[in-house]
VOTI-809524 format. One record per residue: residue in three letters; x, y, z of N, C-alpha, C, CB in turn. Coordinates in nm, 3 decimals, decimal comma. Glycine has a CB too. Layout:
% residues N
{type=ALA | n.c1=X | n.c2=Y | n.c3=Z | ca.c1=X | ca.c2=Y | ca.c3=Z | c.c1=X | c.c2=Y | c.c3=Z | cb.c1=X | cb.c2=Y | cb.c3=Z}
...
//
This chain:
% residues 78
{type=UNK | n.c1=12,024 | n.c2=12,704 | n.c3=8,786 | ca.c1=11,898 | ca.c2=12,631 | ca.c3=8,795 | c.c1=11,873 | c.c2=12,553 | c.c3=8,666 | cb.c1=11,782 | cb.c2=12,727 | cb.c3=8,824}
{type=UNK | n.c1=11,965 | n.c2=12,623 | n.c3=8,550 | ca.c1=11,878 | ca.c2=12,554 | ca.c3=8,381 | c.c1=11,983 | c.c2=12,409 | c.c3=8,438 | cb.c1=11,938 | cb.c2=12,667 | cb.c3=8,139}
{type=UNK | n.c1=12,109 | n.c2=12,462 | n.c3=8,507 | ca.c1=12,188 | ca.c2=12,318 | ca.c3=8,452 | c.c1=12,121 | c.c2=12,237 | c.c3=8,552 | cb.c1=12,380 | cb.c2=12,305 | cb.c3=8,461}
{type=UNK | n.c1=12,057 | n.c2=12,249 | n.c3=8,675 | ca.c1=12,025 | ca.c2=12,169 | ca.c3=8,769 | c.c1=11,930 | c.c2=12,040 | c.c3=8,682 | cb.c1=11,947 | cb.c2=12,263 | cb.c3=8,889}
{type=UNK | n.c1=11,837 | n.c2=12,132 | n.c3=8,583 | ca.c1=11,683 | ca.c2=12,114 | ca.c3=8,595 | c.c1=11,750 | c.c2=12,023 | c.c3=8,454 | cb.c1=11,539 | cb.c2=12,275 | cb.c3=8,589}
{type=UNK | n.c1=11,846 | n.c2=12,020 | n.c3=8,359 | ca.c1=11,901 | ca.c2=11,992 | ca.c3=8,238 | c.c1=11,960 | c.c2=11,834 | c.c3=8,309 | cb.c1=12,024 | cb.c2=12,126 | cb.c3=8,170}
{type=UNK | n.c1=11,998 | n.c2=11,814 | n.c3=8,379 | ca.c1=12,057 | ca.c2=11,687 | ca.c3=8,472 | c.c1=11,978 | c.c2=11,591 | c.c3=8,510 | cb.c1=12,110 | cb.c2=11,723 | cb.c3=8,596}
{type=UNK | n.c1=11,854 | n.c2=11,689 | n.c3=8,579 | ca.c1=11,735 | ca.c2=11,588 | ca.c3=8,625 | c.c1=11,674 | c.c2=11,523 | c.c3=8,496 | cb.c1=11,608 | cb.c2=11,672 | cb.c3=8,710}
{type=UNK | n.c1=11,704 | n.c2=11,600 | n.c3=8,398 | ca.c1=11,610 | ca.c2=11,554 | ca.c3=8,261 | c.c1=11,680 | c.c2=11,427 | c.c3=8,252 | cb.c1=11,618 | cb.c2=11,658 | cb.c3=8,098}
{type=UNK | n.c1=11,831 | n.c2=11,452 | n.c3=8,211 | ca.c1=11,958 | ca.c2=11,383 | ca.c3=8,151 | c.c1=11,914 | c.c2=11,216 | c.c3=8,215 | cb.c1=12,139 | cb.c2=11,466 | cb.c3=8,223}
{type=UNK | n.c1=11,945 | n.c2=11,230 | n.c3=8,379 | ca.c1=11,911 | ca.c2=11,117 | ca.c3=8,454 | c.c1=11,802 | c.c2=11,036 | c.c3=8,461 | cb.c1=11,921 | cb.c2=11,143 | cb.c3=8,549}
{type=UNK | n.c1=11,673 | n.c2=11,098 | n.c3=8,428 | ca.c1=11,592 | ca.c2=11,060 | ca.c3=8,358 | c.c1=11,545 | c.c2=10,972 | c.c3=8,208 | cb.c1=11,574 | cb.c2=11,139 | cb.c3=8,368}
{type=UNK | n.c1=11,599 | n.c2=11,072 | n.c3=8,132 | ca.c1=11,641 | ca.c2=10,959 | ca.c3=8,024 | c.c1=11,681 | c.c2=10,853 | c.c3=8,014 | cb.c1=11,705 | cb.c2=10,975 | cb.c3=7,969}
{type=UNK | n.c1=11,813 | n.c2=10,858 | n.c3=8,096 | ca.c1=11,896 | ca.c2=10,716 | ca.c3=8,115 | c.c1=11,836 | c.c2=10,617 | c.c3=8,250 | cb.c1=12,077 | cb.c2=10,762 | cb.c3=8,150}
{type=UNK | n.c1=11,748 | n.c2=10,657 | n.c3=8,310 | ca.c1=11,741 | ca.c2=10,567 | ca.c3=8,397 | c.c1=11,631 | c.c2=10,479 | c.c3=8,296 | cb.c1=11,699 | cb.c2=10,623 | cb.c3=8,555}
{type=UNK | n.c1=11,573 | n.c2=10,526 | n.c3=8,243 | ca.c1=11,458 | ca.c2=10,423 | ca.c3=8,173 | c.c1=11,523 | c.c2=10,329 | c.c3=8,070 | cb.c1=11,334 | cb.c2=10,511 | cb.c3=8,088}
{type=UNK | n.c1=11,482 | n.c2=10,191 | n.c3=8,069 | ca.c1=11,527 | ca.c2=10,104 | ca.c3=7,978 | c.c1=11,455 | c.c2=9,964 | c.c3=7,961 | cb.c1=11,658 | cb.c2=10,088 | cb.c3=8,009}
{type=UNK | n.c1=11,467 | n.c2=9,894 | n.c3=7,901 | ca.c1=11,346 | ca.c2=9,784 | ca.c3=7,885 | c.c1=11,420 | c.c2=9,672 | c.c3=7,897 | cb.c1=11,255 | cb.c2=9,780 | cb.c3=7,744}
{type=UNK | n.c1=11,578 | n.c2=9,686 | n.c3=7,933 | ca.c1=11,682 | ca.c2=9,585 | ca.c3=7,963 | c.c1=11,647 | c.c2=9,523 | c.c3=8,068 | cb.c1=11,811 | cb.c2=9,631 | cb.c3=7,981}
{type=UNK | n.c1=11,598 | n.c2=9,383 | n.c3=8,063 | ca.c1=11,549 | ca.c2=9,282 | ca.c3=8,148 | c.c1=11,655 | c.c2=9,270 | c.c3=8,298 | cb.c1=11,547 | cb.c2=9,135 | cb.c3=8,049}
{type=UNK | n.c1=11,716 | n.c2=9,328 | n.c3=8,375 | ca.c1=11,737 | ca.c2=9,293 | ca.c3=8,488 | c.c1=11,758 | c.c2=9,147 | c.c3=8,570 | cb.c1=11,658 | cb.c2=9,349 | cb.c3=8,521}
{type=UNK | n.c1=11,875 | n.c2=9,045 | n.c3=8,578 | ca.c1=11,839 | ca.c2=8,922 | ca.c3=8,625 | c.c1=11,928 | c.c2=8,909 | c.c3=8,743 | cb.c1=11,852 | cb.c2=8,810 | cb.c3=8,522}
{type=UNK | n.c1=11,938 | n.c2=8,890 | n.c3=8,873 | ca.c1=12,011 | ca.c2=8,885 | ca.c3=8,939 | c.c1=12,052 | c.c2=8,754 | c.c3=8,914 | cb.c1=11,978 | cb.c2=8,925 | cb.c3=9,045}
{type=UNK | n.c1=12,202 | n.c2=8,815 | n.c3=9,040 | ca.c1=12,294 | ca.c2=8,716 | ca.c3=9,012 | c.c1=12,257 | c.c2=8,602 | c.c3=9,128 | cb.c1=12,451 | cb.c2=8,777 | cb.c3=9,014}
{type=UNK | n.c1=12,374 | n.c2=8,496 | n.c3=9,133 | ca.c1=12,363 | ca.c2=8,429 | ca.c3=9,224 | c.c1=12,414 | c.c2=8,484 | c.c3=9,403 | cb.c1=12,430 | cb.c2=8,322 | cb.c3=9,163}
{type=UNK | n.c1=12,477 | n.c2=8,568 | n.c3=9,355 | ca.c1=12,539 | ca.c2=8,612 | ca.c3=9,503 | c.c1=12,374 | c.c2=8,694 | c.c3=9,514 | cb.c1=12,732 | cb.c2=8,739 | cb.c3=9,510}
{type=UNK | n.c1=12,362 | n.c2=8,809 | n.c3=9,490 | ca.c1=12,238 | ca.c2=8,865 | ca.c3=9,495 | c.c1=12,133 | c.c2=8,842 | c.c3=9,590 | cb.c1=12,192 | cb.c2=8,843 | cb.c3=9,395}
{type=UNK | n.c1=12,132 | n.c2=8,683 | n.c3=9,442 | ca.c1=11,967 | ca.c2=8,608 | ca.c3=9,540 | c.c1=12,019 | c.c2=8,561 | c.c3=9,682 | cb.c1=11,879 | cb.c2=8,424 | cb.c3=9,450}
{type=UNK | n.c1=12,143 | n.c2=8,507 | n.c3=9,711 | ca.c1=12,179 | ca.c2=8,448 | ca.c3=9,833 | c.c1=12,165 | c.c2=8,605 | c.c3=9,944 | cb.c1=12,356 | cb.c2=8,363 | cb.c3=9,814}
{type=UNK | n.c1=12,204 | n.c2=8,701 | n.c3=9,915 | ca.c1=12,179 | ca.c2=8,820 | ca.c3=9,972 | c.c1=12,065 | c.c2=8,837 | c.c3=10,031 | cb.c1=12,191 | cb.c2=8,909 | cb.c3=9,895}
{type=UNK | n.c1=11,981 | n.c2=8,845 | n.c3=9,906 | ca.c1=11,767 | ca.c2=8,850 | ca.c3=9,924 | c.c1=11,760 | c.c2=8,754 | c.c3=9,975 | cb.c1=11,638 | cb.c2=8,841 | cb.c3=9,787}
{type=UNK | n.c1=11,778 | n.c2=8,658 | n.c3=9,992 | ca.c1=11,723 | ca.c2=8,528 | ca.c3=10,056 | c.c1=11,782 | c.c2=8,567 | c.c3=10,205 | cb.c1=11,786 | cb.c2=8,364 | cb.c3=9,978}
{type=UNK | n.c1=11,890 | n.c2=8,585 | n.c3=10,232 | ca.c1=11,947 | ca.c2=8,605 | ca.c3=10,397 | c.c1=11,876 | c.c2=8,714 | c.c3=10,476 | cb.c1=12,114 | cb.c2=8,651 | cb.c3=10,403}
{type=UNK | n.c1=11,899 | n.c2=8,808 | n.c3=10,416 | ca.c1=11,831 | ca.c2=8,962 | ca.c3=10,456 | c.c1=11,662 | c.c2=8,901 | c.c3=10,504 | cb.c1=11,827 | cb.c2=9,104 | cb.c3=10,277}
{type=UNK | n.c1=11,576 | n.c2=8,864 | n.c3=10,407 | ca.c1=11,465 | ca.c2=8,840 | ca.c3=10,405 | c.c1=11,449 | c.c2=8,749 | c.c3=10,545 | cb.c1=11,431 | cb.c2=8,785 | cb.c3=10,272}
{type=UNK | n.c1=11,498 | n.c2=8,627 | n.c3=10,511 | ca.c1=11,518 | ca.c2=8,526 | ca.c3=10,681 | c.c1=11,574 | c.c2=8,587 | c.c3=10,816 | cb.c1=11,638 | cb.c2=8,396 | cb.c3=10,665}
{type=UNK | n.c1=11,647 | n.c2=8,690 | n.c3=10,798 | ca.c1=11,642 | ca.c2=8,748 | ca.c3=10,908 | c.c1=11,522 | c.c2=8,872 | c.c3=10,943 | cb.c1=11,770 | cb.c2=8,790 | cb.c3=10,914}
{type=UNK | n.c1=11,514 | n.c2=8,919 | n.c3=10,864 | ca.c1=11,361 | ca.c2=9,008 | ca.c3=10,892 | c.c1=11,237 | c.c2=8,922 | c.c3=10,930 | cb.c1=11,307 | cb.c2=9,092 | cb.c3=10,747}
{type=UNK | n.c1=11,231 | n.c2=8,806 | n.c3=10,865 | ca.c1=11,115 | ca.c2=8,765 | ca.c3=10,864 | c.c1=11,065 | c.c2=8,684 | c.c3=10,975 | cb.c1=11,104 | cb.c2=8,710 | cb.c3=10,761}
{type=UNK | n.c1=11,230 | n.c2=8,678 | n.c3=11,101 | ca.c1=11,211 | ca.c2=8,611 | ca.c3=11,194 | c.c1=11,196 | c.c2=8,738 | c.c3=11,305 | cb.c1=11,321 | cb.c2=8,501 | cb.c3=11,206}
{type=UNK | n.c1=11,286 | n.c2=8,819 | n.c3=11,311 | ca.c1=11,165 | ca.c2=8,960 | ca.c3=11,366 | c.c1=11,042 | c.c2=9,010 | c.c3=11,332 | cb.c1=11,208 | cb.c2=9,077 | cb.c3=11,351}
{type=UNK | n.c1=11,015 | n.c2=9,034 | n.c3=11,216 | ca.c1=10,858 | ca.c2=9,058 | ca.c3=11,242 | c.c1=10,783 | c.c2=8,938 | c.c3=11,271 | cb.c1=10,788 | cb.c2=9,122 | cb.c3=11,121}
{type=UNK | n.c1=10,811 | n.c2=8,831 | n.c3=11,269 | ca.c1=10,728 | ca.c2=8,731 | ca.c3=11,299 | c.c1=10,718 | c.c2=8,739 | c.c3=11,449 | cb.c1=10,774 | cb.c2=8,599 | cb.c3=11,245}
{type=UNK | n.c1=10,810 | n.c2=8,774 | n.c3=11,524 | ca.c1=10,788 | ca.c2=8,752 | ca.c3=11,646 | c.c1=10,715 | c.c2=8,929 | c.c3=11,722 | cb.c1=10,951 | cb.c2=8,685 | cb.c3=11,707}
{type=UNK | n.c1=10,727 | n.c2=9,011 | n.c3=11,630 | ca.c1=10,640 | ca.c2=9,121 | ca.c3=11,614 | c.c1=10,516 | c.c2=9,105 | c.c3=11,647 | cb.c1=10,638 | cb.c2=9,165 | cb.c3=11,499}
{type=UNK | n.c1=10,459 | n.c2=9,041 | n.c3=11,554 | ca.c1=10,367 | ca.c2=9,013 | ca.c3=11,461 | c.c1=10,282 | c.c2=8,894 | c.c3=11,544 | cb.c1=10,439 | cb.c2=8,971 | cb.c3=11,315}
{type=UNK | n.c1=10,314 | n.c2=8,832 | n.c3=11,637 | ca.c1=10,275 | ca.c2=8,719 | ca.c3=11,696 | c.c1=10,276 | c.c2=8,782 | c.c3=11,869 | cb.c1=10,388 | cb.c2=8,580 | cb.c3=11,650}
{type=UNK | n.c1=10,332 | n.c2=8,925 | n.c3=11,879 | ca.c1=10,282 | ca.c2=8,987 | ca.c3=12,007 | c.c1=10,164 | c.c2=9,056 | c.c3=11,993 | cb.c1=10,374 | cb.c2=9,078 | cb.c3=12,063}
{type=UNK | n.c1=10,154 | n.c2=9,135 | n.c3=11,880 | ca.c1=10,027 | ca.c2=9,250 | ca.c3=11,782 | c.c1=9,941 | c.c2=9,105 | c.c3=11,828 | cb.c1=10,053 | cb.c2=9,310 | cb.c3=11,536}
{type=UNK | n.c1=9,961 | n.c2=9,000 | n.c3=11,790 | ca.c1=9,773 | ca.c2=8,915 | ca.c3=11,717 | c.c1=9,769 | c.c2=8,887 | c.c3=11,904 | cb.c1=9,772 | cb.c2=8,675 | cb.c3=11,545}
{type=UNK | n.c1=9,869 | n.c2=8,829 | n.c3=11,990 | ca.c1=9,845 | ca.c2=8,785 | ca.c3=12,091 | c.c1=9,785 | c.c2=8,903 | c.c3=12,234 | cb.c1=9,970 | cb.c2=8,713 | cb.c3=12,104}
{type=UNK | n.c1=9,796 | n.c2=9,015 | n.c3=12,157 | ca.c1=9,729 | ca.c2=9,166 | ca.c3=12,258 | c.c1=9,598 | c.c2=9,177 | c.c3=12,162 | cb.c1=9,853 | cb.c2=9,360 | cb.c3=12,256}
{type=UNK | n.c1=9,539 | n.c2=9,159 | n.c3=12,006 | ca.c1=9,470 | ca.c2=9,195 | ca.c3=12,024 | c.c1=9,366 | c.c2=9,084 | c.c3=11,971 | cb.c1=9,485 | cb.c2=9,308 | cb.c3=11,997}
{type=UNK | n.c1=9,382 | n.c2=8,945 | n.c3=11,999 | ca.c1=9,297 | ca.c2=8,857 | ca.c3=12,002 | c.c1=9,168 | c.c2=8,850 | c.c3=12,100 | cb.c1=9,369 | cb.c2=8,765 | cb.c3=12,014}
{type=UNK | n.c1=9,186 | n.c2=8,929 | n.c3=12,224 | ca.c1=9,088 | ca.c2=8,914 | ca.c3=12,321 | c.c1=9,014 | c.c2=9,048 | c.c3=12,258 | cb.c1=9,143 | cb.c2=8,911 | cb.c3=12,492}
{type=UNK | n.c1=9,049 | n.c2=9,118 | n.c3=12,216 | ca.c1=8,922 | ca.c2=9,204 | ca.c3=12,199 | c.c1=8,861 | c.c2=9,203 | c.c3=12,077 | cb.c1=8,944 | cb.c2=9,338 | cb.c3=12,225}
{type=UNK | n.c1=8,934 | n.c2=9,096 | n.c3=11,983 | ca.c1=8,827 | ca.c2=9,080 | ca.c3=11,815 | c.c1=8,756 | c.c2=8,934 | c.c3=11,884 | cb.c1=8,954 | cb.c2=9,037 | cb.c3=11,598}
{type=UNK | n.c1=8,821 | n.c2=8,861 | n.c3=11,975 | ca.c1=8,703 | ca.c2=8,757 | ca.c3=12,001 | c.c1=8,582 | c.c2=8,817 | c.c3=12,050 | cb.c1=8,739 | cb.c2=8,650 | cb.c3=12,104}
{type=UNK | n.c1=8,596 | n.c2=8,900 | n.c3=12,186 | ca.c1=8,500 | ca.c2=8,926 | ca.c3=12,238 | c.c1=8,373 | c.c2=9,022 | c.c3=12,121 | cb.c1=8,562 | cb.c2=8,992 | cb.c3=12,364}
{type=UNK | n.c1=8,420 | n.c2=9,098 | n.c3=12,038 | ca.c1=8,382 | ca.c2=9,182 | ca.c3=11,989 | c.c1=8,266 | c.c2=9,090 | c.c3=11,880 | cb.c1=8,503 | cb.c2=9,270 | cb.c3=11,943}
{type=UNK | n.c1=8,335 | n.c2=8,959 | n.c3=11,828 | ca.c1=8,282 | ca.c2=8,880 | ca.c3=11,718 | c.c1=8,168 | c.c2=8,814 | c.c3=11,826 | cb.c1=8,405 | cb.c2=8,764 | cb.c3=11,630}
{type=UNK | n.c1=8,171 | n.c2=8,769 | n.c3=11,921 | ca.c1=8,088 | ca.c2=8,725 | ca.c3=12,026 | c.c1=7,969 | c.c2=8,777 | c.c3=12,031 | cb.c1=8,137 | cb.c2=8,743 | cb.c3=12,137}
{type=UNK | n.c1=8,019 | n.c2=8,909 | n.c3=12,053 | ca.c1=7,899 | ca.c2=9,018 | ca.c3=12,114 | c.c1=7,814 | c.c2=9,058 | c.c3=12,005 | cb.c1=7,962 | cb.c2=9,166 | cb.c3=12,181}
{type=UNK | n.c1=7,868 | n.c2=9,047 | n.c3=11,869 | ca.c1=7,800 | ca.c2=9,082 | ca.c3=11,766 | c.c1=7,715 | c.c2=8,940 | c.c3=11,744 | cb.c1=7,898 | cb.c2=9,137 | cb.c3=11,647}
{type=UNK | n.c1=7,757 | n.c2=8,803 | n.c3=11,725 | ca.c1=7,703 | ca.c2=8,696 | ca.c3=11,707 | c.c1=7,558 | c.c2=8,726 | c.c3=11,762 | cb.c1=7,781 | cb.c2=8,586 | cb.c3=11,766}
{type=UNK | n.c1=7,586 | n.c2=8,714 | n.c3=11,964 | ca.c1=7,469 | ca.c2=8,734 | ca.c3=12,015 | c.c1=7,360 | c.c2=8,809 | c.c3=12,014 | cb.c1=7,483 | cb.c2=8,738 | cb.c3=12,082}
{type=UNK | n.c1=7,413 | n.c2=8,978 | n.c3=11,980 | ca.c1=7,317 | ca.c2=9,074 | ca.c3=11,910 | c.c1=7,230 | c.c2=9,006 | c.c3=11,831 | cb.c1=7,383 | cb.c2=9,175 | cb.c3=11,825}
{type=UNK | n.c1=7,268 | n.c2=8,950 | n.c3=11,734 | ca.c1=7,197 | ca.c2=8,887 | ca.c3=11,607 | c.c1=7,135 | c.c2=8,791 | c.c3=11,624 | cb.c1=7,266 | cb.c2=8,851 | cb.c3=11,509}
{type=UNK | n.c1=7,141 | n.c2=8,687 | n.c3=11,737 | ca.c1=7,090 | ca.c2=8,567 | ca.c3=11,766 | c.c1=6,946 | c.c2=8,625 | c.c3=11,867 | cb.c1=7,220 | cb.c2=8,463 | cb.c3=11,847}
{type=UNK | n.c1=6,986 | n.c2=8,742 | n.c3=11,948 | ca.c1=6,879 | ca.c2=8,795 | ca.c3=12,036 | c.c1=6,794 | c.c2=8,866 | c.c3=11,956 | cb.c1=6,925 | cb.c2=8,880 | cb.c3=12,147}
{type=UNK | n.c1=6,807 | n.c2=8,846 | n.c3=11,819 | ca.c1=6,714 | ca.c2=8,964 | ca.c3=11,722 | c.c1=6,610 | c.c2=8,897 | c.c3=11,688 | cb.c1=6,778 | cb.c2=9,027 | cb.c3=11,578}
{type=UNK | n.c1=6,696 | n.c2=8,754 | n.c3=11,614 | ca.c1=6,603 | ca.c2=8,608 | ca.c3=11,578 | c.c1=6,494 | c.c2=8,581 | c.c3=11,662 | cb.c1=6,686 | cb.c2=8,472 | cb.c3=11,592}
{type=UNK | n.c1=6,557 | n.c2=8,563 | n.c3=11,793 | ca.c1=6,443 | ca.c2=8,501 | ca.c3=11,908 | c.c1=6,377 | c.c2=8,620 | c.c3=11,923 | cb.c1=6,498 | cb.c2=8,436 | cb.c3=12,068}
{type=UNK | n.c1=6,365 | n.c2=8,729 | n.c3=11,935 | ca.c1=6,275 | ca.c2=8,870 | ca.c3=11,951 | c.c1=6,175 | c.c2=8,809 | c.c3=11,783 | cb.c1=6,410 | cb.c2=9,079 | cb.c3=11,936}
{type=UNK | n.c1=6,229 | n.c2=8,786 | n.c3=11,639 | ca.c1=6,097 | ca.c2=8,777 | ca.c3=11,590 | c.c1=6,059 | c.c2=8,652 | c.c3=11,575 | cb.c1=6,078 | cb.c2=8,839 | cb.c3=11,476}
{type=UNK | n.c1=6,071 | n.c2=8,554 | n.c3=11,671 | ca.c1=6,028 | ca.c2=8,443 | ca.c3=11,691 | c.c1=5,958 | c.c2=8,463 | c.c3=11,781 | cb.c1=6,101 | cb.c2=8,356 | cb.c3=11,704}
{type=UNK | n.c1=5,948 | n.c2=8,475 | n.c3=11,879 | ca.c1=5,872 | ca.c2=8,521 | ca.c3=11,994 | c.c1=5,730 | c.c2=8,609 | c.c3=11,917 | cb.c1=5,984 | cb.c2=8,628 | cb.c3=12,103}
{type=UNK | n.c1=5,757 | n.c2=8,689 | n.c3=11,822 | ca.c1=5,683 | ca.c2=8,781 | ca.c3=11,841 | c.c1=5,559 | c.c2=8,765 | c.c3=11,770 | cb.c1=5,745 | cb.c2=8,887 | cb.c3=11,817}
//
């Protein structure tokens, strides 16, 4: 267990460093591909989610509008 817990320290130590990190060019072409392909699945995710739940934040923004508009005319009326 000491050598387990003596390793985790060890790896620790060395993982920390203030050495600036710059990718390369292959890299970014990597991040850039990966990313364009994800980003064309969740988009089409993401555009079923808003298209199921557009009818019930319209209606919901509606119903609240009118609440508030029927409050007005109640102390206008009154």
């Amino acid at each position: 267990m000491r050598n387990f817990l003596s390793l985790i320290f060890f790896l620790f130590l060395i993982s920390c460093t203030t050495r600036n990190v710059e990718p390369t060019r292959q890299s970014r072409h990597t991040i850039d591909t990966v990313f364009q392909q994800k980003s064309l699945v969740l988009q089409s995710e993401l555009d079923a989610y808003c298209d199921s739940i557009y009818g019930k934040i319209y209606q919901t923004a509606v119903d609240s509008i009118m609440t508030e508009r029927r409050a007005e005319m109640n102390i206008l009326v009154q």
